[in-house]
PDB file with SEQRES, HELIX, SHEET and CRYST1 records, atoms N, CA, C and O in Angstrom:
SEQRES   1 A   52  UNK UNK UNK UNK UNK UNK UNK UNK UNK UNK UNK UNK UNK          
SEQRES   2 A   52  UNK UNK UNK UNK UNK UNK UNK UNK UNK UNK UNK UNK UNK          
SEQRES   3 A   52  UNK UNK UNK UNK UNK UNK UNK UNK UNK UNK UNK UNK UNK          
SEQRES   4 A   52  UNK UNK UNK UNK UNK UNK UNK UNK UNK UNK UNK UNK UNK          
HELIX    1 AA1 UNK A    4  UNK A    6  5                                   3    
HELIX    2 AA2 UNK A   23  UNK A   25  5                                   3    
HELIX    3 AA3 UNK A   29  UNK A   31  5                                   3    
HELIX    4 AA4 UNK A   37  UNK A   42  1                                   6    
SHEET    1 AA1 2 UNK A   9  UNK A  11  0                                        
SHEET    2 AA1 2 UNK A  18  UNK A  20 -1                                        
CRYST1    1.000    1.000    1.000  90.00  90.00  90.00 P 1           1          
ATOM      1  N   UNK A   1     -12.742  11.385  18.464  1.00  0.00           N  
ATOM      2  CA  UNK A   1     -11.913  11.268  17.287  1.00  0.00           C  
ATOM      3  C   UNK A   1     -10.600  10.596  17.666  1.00  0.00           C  
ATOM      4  O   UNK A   1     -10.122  10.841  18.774  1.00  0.00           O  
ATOM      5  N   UNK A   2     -10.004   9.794  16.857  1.00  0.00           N  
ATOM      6  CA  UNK A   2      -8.880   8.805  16.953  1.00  0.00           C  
ATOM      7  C   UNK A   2      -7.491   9.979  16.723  1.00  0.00           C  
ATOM      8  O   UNK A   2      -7.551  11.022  16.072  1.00  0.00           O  
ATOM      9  N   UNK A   3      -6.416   9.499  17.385  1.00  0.00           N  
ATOM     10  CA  UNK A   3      -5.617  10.023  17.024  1.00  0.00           C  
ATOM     11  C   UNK A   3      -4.832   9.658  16.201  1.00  0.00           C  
ATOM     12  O   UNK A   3      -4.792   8.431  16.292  1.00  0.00           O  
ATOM     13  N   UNK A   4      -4.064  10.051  15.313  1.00  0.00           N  
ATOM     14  CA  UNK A   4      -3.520   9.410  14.085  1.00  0.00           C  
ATOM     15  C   UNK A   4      -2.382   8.029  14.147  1.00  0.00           C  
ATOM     16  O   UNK A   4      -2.241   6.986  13.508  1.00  0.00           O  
ATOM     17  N   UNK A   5      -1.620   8.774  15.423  1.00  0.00           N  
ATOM     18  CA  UNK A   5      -0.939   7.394  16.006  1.00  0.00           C  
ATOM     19  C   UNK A   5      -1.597   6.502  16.788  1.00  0.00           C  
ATOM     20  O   UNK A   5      -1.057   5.501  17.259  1.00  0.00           O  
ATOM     21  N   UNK A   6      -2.876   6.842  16.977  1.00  0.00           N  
ATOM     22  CA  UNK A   6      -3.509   5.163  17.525  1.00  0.00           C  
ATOM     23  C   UNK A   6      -4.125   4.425  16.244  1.00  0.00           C  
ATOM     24  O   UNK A   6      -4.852   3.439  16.372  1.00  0.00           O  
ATOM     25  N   UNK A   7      -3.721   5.072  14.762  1.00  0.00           N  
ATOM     26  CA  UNK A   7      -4.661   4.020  13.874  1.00  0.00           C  
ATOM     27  C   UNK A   7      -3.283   2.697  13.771  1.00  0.00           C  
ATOM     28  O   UNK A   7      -2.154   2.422  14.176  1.00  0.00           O  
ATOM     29  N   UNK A   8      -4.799   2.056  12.617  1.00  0.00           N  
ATOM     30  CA  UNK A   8      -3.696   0.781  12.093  1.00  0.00           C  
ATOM     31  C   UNK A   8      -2.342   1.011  11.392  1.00  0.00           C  
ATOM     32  O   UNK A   8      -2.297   2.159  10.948  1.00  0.00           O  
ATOM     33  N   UNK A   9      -1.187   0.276  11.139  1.00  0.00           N  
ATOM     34  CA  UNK A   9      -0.149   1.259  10.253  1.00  0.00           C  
ATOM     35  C   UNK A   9      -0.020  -0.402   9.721  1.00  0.00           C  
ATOM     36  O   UNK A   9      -0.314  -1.446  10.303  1.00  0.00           O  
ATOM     37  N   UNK A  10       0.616  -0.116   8.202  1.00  0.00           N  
ATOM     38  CA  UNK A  10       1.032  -1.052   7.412  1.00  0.00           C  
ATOM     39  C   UNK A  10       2.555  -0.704   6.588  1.00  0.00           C  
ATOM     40  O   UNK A  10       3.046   0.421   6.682  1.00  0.00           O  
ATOM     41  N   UNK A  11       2.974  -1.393   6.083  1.00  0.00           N  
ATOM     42  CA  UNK A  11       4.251  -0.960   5.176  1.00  0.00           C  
ATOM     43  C   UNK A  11       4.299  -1.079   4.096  1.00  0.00           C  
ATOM     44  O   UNK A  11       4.071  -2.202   3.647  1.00  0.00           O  
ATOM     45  N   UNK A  12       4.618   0.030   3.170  1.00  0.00           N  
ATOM     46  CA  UNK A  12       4.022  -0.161   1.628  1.00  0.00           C  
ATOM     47  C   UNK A  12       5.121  -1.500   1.114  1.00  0.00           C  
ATOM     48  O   UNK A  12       6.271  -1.729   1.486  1.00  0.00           O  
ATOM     49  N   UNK A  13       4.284  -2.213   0.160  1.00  0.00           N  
ATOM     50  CA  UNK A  13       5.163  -3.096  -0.556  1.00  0.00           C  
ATOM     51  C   UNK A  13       6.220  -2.214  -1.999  1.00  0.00           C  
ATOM     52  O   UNK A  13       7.166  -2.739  -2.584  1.00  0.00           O  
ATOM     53  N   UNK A  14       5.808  -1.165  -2.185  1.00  0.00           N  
ATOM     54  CA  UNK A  14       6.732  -0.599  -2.998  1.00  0.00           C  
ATOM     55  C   UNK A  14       7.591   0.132  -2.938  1.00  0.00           C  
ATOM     56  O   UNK A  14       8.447   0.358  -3.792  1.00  0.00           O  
ATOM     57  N   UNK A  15       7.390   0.833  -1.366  1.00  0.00           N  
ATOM     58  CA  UNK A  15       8.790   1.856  -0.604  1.00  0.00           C  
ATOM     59  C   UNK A  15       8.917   1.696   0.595  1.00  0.00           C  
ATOM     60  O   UNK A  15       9.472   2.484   1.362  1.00  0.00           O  
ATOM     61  N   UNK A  16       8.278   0.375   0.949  1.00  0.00           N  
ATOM     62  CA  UNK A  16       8.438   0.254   2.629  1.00  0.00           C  
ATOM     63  C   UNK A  16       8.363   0.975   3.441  1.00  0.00           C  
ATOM     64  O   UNK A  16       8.609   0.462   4.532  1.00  0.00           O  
ATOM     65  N   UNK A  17       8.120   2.033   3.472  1.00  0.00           N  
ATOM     66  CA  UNK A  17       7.306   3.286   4.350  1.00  0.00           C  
ATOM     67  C   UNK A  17       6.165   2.668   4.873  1.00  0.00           C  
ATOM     68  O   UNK A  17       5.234   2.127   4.276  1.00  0.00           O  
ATOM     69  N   UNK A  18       6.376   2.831   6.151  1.00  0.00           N  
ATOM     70  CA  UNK A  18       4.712   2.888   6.877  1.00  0.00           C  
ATOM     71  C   UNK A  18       4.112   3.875   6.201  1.00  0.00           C  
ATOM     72  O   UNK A  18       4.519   4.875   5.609  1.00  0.00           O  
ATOM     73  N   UNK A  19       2.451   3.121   6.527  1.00  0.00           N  
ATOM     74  CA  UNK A  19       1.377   4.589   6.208  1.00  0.00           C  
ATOM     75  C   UNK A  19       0.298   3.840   7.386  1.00  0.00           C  
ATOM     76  O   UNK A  19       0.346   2.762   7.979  1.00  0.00           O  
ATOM     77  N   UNK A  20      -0.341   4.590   7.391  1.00  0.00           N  
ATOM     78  CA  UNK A  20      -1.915   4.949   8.263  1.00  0.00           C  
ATOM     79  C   UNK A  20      -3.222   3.923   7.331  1.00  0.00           C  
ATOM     80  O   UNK A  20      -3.444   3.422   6.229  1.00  0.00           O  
ATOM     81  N   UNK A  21      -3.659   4.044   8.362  1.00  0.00           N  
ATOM     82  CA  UNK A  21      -5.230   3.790   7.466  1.00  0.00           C  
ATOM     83  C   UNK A  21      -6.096   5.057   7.286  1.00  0.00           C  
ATOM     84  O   UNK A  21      -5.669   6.106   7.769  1.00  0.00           O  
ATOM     85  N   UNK A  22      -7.048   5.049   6.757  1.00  0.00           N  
ATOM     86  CA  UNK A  22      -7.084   6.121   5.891  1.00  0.00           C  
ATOM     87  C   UNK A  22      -8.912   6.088   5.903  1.00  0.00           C  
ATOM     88  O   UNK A  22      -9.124   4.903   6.163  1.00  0.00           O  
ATOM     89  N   UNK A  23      -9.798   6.525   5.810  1.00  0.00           N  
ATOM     90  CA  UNK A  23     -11.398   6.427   6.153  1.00  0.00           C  
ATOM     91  C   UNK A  23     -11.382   5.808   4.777  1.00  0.00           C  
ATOM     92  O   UNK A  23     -11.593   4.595   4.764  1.00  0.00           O  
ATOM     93  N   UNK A  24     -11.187   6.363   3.686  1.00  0.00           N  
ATOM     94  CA  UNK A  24     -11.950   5.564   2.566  1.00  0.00           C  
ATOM     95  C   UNK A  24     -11.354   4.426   1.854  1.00  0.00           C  
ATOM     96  O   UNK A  24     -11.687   3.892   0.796  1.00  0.00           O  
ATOM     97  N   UNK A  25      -9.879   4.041   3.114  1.00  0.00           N  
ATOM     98  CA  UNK A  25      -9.687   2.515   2.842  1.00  0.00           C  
ATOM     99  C   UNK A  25     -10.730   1.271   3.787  1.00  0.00           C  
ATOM    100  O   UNK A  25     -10.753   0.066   3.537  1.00  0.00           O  
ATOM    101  N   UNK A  26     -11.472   1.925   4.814  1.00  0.00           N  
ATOM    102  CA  UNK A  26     -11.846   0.993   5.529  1.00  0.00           C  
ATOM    103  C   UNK A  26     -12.800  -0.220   5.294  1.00  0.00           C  
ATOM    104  O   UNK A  26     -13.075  -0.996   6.210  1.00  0.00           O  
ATOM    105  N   UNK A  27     -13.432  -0.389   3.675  1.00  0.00           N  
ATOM    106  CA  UNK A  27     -14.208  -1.458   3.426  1.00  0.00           C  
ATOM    107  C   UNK A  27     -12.727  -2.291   2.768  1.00  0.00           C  
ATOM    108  O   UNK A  27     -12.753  -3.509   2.946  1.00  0.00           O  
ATOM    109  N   UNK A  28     -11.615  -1.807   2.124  1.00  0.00           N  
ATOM    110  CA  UNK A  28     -10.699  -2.744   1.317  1.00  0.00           C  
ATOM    111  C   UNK A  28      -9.072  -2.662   2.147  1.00  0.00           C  
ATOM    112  O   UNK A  28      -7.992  -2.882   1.600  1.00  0.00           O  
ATOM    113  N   UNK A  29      -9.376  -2.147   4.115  1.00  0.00           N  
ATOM    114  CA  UNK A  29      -7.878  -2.193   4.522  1.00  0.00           C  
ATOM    115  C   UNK A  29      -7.218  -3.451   4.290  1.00  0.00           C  
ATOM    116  O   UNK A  29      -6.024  -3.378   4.000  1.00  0.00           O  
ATOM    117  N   UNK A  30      -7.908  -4.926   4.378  1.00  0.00           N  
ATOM    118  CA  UNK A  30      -7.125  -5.799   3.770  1.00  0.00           C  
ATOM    119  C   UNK A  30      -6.048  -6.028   2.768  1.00  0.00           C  
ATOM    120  O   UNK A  30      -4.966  -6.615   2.742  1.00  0.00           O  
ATOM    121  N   UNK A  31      -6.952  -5.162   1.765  1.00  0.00           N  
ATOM    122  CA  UNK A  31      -6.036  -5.388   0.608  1.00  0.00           C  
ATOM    123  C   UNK A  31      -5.256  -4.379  -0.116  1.00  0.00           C  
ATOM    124  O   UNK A  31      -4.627  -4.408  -1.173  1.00  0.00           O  
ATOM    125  N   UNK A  32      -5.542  -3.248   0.992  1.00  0.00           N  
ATOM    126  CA  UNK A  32      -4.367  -2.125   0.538  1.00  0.00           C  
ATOM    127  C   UNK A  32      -2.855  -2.386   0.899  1.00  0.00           C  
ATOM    128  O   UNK A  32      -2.325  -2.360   2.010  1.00  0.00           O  
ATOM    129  N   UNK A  33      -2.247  -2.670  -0.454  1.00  0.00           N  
ATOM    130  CA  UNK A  33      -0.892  -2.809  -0.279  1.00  0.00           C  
ATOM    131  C   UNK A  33       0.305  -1.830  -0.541  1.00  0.00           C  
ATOM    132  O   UNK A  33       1.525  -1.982  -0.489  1.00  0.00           O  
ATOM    133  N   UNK A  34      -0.601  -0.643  -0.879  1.00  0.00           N  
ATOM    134  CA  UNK A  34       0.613   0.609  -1.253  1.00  0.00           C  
ATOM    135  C   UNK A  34       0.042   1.895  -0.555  1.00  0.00           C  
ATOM    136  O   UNK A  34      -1.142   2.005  -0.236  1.00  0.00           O  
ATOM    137  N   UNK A  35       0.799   2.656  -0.392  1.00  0.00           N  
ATOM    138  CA  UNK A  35       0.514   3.758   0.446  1.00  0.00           C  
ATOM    139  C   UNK A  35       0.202   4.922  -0.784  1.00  0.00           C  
ATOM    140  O   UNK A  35      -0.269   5.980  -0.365  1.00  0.00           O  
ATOM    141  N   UNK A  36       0.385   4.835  -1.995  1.00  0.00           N  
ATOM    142  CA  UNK A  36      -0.014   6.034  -2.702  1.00  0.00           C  
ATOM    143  C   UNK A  36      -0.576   5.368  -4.587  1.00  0.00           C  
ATOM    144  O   UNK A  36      -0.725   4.242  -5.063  1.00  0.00           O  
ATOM    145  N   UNK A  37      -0.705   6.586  -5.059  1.00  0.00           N  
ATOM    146  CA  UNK A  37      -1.078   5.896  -6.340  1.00  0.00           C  
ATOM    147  C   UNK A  37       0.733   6.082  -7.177  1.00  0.00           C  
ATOM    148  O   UNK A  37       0.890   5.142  -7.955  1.00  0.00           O  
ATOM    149  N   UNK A  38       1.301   6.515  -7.163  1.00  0.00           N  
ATOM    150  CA  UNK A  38       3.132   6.450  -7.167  1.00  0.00           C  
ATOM    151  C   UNK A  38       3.879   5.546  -6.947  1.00  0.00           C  
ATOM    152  O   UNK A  38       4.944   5.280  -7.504  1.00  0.00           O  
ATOM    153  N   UNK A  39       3.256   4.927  -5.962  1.00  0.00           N  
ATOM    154  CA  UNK A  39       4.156   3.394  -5.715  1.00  0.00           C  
ATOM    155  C   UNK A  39       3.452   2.560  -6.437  1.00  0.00           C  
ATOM    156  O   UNK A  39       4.043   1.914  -7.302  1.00  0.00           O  
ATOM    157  N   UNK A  40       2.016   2.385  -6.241  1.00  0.00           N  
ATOM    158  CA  UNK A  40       1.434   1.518  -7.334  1.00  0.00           C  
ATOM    159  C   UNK A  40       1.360   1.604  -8.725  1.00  0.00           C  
ATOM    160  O   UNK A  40       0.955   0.828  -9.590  1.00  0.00           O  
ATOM    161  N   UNK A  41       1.827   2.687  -8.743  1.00  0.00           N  
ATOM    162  CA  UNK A  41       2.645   2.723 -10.768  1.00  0.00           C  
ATOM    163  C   UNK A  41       3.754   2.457 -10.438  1.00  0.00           C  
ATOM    164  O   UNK A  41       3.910   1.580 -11.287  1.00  0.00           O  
ATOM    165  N   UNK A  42       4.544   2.466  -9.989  1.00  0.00           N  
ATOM    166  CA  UNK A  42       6.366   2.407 -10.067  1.00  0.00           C  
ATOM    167  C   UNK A  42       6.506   0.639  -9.559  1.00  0.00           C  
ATOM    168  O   UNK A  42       7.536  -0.033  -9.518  1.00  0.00           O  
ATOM    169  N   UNK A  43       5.175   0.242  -9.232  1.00  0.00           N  
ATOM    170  CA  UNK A  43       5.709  -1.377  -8.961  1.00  0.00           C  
ATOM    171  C   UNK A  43       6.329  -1.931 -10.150  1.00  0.00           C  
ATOM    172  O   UNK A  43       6.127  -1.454 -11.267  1.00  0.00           O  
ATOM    173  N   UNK A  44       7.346  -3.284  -9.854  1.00  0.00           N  
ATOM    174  CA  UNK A  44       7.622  -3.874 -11.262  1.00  0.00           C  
ATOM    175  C   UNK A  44       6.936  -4.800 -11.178  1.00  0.00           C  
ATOM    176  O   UNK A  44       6.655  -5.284 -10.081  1.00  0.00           O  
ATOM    177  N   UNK A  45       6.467  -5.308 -12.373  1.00  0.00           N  
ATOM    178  CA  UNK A  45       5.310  -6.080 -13.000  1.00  0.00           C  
ATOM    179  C   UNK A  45       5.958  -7.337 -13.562  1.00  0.00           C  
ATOM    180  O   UNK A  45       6.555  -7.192 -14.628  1.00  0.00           O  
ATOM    181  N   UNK A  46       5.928  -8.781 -12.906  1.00  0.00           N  
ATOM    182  CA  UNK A  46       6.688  -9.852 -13.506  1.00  0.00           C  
ATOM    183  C   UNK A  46       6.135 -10.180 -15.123  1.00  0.00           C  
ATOM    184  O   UNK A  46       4.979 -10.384 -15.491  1.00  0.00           O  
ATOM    185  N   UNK A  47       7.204 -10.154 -15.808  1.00  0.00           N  
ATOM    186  CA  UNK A  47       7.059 -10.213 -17.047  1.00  0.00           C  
ATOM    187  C   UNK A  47       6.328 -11.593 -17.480  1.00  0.00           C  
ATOM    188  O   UNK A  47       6.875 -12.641 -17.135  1.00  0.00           O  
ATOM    189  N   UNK A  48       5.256 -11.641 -18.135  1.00  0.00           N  
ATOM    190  CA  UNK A  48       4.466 -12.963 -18.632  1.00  0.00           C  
ATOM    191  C   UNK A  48       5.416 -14.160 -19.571  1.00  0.00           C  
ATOM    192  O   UNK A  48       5.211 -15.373 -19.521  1.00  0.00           O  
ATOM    193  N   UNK A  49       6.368 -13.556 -20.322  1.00  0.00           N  
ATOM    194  CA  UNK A  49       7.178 -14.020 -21.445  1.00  0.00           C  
ATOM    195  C   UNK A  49       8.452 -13.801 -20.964  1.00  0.00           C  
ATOM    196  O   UNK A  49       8.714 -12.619 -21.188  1.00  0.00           O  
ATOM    197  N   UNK A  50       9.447 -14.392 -20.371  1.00  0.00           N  
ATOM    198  CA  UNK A  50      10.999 -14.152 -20.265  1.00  0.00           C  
ATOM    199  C   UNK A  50      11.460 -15.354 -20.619  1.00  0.00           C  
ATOM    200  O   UNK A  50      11.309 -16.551 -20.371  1.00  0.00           O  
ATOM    201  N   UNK A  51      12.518 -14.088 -21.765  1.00  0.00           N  
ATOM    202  CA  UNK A  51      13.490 -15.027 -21.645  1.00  0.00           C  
ATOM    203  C   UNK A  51      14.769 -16.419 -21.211  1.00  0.00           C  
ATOM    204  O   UNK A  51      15.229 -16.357 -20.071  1.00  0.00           O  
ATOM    205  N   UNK A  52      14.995 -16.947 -21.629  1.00  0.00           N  
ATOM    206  CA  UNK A  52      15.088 -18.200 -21.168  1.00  0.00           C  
ATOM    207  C   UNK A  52      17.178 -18.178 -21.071  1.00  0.00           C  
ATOM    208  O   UNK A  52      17.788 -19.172 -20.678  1.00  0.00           O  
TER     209      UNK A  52                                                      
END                                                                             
């Protein structure tokens, strides 16, 4: 068994906190970009329509 500090670590794009990899990220670790489902609601979302 791995120890937790020998996994991969990444930095969330929404609180910059490192996190771990995680077993049931390992088919999509590529494209995990947030460490929780909290940061990935609290991202801001570029608005389609702004004002000018």
């Amino acid at each position: 068994m791995r120890k937790k500090c020998d996994l991969p670590r990444k930095l969330c794009a929404g609180c910059g906190r490192p996190f771990a990899w995680r077993r049931k990220w390992a088919a999509i670790w590529a494209d995990v970009k947030f460490c929780s489902r909290r940061c990935r609601a609290a991202r801001t979302i570029p608005s389609r329509y702004e004002r000018p």
